[in-house]
matplotlib code that plots the C-alpha trace (Angstrom):
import matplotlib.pyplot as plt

x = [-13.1, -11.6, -9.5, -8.9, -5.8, -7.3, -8.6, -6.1, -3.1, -2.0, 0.7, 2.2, 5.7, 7.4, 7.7, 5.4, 2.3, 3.5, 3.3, -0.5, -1.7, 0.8, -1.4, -4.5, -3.7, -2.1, -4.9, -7.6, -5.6, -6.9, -10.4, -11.3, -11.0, -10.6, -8.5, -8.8, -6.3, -7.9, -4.9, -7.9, -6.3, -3.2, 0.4, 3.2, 3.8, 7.4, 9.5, 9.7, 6.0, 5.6, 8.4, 6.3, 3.0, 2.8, 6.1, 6.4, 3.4, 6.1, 7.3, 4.0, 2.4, 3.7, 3.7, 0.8, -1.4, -0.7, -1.3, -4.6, -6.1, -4.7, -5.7, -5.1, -7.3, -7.4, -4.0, -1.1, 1.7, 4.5, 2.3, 1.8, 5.6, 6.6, 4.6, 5.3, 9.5, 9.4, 7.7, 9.5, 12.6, 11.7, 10.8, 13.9, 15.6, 14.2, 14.2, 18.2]
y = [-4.5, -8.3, -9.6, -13.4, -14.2, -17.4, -15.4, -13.7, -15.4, -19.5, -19.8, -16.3, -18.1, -15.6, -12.4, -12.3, -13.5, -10.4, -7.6, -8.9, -8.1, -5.2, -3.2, -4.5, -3.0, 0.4, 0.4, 0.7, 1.7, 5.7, 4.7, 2.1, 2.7, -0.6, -3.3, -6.8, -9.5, -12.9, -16.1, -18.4, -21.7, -20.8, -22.1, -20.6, -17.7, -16.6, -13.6, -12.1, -12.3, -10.5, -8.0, -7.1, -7.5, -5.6, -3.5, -2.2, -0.5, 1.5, 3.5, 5.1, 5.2, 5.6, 2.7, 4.0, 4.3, 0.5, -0.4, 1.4, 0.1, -3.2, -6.8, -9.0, -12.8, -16.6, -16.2, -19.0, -18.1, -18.6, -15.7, -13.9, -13.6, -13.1, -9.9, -8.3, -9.4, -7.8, -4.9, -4.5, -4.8, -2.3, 0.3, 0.1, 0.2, 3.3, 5.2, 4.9]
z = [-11.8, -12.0, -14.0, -13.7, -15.1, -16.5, -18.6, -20.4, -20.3, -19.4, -16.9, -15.7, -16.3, -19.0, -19.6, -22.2, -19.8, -17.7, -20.6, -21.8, -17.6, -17.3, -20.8, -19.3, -16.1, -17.6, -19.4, -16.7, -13.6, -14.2, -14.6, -12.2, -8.8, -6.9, -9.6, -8.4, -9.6, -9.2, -9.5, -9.1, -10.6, -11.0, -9.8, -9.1, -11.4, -12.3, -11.1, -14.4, -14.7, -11.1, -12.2, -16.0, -14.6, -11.5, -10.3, -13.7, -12.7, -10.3, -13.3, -13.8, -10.5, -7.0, -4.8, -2.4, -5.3, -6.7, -2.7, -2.5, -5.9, -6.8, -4.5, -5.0, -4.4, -4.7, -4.2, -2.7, -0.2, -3.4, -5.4, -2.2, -1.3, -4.7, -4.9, -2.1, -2.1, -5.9, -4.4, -0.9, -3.4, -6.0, -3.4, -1.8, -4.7, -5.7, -2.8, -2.3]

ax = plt.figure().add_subplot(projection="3d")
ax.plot(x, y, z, "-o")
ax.set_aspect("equal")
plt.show()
């Protein structure tokens, strides 16, 4: 499965943006196997998205999982980072 995010949202800048991906993902993360986040035209996307959208994801599913069924593509460096510091943080977080 892909999901552009062109498709479902306009600017991954507020929380908002993030809760719209975050159901969509809940939604199919137990029957797809491979998820597949396109960023294909997008810019920089906020932390708050990130943190909504994806590492919510944490409180449902363990971090291996996520790892194993969610890439993500047409990606920049800033999205890049900001996923992986959100995550890196989160883990951390709640492993202490």
């Amino acid at each position: 499965m892909v999901i552009y995010l062109k498709d479902y949202i306009q600017s991954g800048s507020s929380y908002r943006d993030g809760e719209i991906i975050y159901k969509l993902l809940i939604h199919n993360f137990p029957i797809n196997e491979k998820i597949i986040i396109s960023f294909k035209d997008f810019g920089a996307v906020s932390s708050s998205f990130v943190n909504v959208a994806f590492v919510q994801l944490l409180e449902n599913f363990s971090f291996d999982e996520i790892r194993k069924k969610l890439n993500f593509i047409d990606t920049l460096k800033v999205h890049t980072n900001l996923i992986k510091d959100r995550f890196e943080f989160e883990t951390n977080v709640r492993v202490k």
